[in-house]
N, C-alpha and C positions, 0 to 999 in steps of 0.2 A: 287532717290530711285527706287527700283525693282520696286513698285507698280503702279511707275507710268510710264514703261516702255512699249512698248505697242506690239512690237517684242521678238520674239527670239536672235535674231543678237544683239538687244543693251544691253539684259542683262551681266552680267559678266560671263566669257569664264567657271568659276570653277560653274556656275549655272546655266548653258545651259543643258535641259533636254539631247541632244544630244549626248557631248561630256562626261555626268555622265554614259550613254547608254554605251556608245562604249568603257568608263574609267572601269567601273564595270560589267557592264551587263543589261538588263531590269528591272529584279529582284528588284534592287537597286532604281528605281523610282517611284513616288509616281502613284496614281492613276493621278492627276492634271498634275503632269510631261509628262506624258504616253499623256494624254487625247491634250497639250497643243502643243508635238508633230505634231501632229494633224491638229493640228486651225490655228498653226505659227504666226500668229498677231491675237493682240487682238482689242478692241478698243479705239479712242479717250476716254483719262482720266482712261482706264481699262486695266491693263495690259493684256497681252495672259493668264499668270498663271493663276492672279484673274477669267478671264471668263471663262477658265476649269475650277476652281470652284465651280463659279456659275453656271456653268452648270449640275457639280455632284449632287450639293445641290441641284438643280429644279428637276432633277430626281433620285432621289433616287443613286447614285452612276452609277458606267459604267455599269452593267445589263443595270438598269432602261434607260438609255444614249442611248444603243442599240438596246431598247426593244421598246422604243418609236415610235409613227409613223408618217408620213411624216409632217400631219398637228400640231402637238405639235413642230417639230423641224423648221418649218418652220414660225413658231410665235415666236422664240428668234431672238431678235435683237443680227446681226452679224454672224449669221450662216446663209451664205448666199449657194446658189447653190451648187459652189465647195464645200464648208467644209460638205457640206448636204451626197453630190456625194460621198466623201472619207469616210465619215463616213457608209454609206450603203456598199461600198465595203468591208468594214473589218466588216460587221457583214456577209456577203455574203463569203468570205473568209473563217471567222467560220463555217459556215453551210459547205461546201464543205469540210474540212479540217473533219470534224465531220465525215460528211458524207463516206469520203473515211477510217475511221477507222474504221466504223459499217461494211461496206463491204468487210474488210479482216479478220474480226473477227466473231466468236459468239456474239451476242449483249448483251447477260448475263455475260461475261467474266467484262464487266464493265457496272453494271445500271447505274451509274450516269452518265457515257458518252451518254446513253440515253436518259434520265430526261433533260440532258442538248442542246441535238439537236432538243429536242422536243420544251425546251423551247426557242429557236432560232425561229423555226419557229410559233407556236401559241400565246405565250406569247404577241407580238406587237399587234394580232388582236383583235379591238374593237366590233367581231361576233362573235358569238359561232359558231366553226368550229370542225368538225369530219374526225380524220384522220388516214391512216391504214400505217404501219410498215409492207412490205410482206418481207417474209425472205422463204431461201430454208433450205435443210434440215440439214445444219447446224447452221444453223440460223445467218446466215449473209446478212444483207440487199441488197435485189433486188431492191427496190424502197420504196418510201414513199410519198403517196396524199393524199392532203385535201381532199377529195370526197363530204362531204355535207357543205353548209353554210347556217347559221341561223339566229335567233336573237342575242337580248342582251343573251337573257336566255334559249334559244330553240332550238334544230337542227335535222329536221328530219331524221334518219336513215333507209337507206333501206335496210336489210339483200341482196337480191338477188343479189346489183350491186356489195355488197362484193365481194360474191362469183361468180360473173363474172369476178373480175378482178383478185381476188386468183388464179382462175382459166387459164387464159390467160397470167401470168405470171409464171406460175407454181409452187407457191407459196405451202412449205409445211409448212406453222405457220405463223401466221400474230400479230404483237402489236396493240391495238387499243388507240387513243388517242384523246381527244376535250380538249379545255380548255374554263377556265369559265372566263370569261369577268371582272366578280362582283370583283374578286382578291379570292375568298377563293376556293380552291381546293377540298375543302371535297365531296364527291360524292353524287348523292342525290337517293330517289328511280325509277327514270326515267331514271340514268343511269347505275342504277345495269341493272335495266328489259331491255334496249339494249345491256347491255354488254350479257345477256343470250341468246337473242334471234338472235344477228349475232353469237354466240357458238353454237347453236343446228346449223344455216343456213351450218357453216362451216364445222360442223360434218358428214354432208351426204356427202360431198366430202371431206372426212379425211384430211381437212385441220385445224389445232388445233389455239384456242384462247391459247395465251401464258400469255396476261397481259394485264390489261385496263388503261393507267395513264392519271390522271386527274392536267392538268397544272394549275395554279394558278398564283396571282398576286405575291406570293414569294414563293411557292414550288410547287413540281409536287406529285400525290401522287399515287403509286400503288396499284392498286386491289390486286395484288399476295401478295405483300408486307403485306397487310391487313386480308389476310385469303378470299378474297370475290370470289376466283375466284375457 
């Protein structure tokens, strides 16, 4: 039976994630197909498919899968070094692929390609981190840095290194972005009063706060979006 197969190679040639791939297209396979791609063997008494599974199910689906961080993946039995390695490349992959779209573009041309490289990078981290989006004056990404790190729930921001680094990149409009650890996005009054106070810092050198989004454990949530800014 499939299930108790524990390769790709021994399954049958018409249910090989691979050959459905290259028969149909990507599109056409499942999340577990996709993921099992990946793993290529599974283990004694578990097939490959079954452990892309259960590996969706322990994290919440492939976000959660790629969002995870080293010490969560490194506590499943079976996913050992390599599969660890491969799998960090293709969420690195992501991020660069992301990345080179913000930089030929307006970054408002598409928010959620925003929301989405934000959550590539914040989303995995178990600190609250504060991080700026500097764009030029068409608002296409020059760079993007964590600059402070925090607690679970706290991260000091300092207006002036903003605008030291606005400044030094030549930065005319920056995103600002932290995400919350806890999982709930909703912004609190600690980060209205930073979001205003790197806006006035950036305003003496006409460099404009655009949007503040606030990542979370399953959405990212904008200021602009919200009326807050």
């Amino acid at each position: 039976m499939t299930s108790r197969l524990t390769s790709l190679a021994q399954l049958p040639a018409e249910a090989r994630p691979r050959e459905k791939l290259l028969a149909r297209g990507p599109s056409a396979l499942a999340d577990a197909e996709l993921l099992a791609l990946l793993l290529r063997t599974g283990l004694p008494g578990l097939g490959v498919l079954q452990l892309a599974q259960s590996l969706l199910d322990r994290f919440d689906g492939l976000a959660g899968l790629l969002h995870a961080d080293v010490d969560a993946l490194k506590a499943v039995k079976g996913l050992g070094p390599a599969k660890r390695a491969e799998m960090a490349a293709v969420l690195e992959i992501s991020r660069r692929v992301l990345a080179q779209q913000l930089t030929e573009r307006a970054l408002f041309d598409s928010p959620q390609r925003v929301k989405d490289y934000l959550a590539l990078h914040l989303r995995p981290l178990t600190h609250e981190a504060f991080g700026v989006l500097f764009l030029d004056s068409q608002h296409r990404l020059l760079a993007f840095e964590v600059m402070f790190h925090g607690t679970l729930a706290h991260t000091s921001v300092y207006p002036r290194e903003i605008v030291k680094r606005a400044l030094a990149l030549n930065a005319a409009a920056v995103v600002l972005a932290h995400n919350h650890p806890s999982g709930v996005a909703e912004p609190s009054r600690a980060d209205e009063a930073v979001t205003q106070a790197v806006r006035a810092a950036l305003q003496l050198v006409d460099v404009r706060v655009l949007d503040h989004l606030v990542v979370g454990a399953a959405s990212v949530l904008s200021f602009a979006e919200r009326g807050l800014l």
